[in-house]
C-alpha positions as CSV (number, residue, x, y, z in Angstrom):
1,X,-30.7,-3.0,-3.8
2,X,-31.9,0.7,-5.0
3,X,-31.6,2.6,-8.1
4,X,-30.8,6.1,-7.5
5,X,-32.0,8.3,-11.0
6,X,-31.1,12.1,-10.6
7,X,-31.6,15.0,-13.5
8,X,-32.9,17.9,-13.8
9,X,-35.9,16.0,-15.9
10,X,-37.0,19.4,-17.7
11,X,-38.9,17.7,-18.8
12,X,-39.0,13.9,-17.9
13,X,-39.4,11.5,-20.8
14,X,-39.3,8.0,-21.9
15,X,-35.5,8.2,-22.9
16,X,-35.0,8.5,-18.5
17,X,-38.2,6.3,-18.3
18,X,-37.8,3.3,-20.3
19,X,-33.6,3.4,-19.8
20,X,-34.0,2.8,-15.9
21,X,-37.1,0.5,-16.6
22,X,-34.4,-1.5,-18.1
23,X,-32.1,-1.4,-15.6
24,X,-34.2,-2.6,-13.2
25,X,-35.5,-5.6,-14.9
26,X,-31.6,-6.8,-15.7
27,X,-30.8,-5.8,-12.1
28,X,-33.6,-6.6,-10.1
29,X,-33.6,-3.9,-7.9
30,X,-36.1,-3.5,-5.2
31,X,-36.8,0.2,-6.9
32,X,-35.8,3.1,-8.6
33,X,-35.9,6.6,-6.8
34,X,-36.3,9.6,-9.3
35,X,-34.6,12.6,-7.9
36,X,-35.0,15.9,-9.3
37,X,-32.6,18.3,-8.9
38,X,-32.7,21.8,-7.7
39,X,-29.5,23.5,-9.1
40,X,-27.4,21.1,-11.1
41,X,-23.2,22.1,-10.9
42,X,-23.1,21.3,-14.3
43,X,-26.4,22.8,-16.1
44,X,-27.3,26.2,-17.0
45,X,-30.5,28.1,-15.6
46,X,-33.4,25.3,-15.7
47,X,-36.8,26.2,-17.8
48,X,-38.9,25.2,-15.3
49,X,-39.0,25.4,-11.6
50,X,-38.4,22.8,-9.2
51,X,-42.0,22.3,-8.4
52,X,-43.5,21.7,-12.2
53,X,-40.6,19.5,-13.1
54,X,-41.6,18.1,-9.0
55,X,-45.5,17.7,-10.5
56,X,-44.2,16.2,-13.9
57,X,-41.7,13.3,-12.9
58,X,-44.9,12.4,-10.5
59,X,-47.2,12.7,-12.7
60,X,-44.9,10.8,-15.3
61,X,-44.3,7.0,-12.7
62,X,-47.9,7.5,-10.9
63,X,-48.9,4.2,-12.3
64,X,-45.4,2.6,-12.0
65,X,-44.8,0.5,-8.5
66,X,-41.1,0.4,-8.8
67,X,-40.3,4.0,-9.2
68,X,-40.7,6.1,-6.2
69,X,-40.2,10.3,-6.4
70,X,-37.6,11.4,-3.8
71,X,-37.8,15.3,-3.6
72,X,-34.9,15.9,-1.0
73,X,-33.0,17.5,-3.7
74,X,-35.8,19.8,-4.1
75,X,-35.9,20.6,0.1
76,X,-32.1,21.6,0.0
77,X,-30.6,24.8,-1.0
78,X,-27.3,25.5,-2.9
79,X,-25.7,23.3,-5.8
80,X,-27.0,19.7,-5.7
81,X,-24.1,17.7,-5.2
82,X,-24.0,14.0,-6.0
83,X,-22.5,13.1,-3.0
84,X,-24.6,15.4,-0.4
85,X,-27.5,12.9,-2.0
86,X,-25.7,10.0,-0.6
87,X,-24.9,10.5,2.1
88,X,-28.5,11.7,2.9
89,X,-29.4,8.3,1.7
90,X,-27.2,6.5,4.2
91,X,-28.6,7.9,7.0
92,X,-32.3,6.3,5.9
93,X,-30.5,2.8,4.4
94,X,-27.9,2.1,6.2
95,X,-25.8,-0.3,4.3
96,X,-28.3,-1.2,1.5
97,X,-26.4,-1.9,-1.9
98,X,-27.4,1.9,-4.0
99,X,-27.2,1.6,-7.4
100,X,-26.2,5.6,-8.9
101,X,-27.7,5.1,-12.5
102,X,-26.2,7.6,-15.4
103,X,-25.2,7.5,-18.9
104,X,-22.1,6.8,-20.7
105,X,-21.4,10.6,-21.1
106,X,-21.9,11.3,-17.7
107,X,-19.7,9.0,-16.9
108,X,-17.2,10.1,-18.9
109,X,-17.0,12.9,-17.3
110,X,-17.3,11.6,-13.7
111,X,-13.6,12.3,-12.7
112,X,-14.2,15.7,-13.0
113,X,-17.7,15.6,-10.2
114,X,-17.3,17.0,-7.0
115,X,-15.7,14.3,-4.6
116,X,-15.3,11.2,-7.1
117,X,-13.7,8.7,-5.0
118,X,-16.2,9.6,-1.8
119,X,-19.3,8.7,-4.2
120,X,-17.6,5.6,-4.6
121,X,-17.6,5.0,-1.0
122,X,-21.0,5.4,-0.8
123,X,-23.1,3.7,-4.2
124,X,-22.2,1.5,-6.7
125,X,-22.0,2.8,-10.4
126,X,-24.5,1.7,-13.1
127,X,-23.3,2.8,-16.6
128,X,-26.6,2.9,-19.1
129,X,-25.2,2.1,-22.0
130,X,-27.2,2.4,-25.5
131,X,-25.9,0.1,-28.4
132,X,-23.1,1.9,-30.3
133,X,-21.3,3.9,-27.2
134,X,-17.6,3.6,-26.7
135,X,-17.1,2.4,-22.9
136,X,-14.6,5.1,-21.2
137,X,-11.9,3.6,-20.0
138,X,-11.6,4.8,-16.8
139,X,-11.6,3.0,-13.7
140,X,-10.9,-0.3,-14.8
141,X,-10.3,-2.2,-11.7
142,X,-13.4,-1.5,-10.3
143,X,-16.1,-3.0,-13.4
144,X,-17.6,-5.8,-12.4
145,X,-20.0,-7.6,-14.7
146,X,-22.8,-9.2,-12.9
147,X,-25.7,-7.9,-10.6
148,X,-24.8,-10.2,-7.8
149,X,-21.3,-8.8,-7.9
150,X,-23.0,-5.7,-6.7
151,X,-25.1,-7.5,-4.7
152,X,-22.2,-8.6,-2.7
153,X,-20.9,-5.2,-1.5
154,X,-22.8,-2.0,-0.6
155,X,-20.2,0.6,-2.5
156,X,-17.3,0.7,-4.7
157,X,-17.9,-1.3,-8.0
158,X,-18.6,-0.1,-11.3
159,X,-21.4,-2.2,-13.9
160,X,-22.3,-1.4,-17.7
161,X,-25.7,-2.6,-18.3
162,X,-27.2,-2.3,-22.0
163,X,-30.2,-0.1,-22.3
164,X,-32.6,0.5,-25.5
165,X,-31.9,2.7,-27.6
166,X,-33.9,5.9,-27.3
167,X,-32.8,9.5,-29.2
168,X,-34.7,11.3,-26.6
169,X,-33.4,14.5,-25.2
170,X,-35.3,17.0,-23.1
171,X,-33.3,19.8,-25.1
172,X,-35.0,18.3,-28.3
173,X,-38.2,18.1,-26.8
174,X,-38.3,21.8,-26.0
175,X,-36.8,23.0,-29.0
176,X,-39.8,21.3,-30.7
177,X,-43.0,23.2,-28.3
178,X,-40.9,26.5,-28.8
179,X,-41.3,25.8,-32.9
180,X,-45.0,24.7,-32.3
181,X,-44.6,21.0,-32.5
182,X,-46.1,18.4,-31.0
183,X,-43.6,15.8,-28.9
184,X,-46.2,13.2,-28.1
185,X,-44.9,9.6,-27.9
186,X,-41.3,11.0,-26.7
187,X,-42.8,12.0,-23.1
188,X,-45.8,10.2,-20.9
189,X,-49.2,12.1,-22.2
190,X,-49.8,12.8,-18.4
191,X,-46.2,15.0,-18.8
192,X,-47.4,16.4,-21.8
193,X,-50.8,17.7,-20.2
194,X,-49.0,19.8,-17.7
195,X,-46.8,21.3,-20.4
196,X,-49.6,22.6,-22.2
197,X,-51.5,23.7,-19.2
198,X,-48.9,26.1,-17.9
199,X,-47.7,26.6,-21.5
200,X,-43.9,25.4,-20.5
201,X,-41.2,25.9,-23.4
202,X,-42.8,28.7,-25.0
């Protein structure tokens, strides 16, 4: 079973990091692939380009055996559409279980992605959810609330799995280098290094 972790990750930081850590510990999944994207539907302009926020989400799991950097988002042109990913990924898995990780907020607003109900046909949903969100209540009848329940079927089914409770944004974090502070200890210091060496944010 695989984790699937797309964002724009401008930058990457231990609010994406240590949030699908998590989920793969309570999950057990085989791994976690960190996918940036090129040209999210929902995001304005990005700061950075695709290959320094390529280099930094690298840079940011090189020491980390259960995270593995997929850059097919990066190799496609256009909007990067959820379900384009996907059904990439099927070609390569076949009929492994795919675990879509995202956020409560995200999935609040997953009715309104491109193609909803063909996601579902192709991964499962895993909700991060920090202490103190509200679960939507959308798609009832397909939560289940156990990892073997997702284990048991390759699509379709719907998991919230608790997650630590990090404040992180990447907004925040370049907000702060734009006002001249230092975000060590919200980011990996190997993150941090390329920042300052291409003077990102400014």
């Amino acid at each position: 079973m695989i984790g699937i972790l797309g964002g724009s990750f401008d930058p990457i930081h231990y609010g994406h990091l240590r949030t699908a850590l998590d989920v793969q510990l309570a999950l057990g999944l085989d791994e976690i692939r960190l996918m940036p994207l090129r040209d999210p539907p929902h995001r304005d302009a990005l700061a950075s380009s695709a290959e320094t926020r390529l280099a930094m989400v690298k840079a940011a799991v090189v020491d980390e055996p259960l995270f593995r950097v997929d850059d097919r988002e990066l190799a496609r042109t256009g909007k990067s559409y959820t379900l384009d990913t996907l059904l990439s990924l099927r070609e390569e898995l076949g009929d492994e279980p795919l675990c879509l990780l995202m956020g409560t907020d995200a999935f609040r607003g997953f009715p309104g992605w491109y193609k909803p109900g063909e996601i579902l046909k192709q991964a499962h949903l895993v909700v991060m959810q920090r202490p103190g969100k509200v679960r939507p209540e959308i798609y009832p009848e397909r939560r289940v609330a156990t990892a073997d329940a997702l284990r048991g079927s390759s699509t379709g089914h719907i998991l919230f799995q608790p997650v630590t409770q990090l404040d992180i944004s990447a907004t925040h974090i370049r907000a702060m280098l734009r006002a001249g502070q230092n975000p060590r200890y919200l980011l990996p210091d190997a993150v941090l290094a390329i920042i300052r060496q291409q003077n990102l944010y400014r």
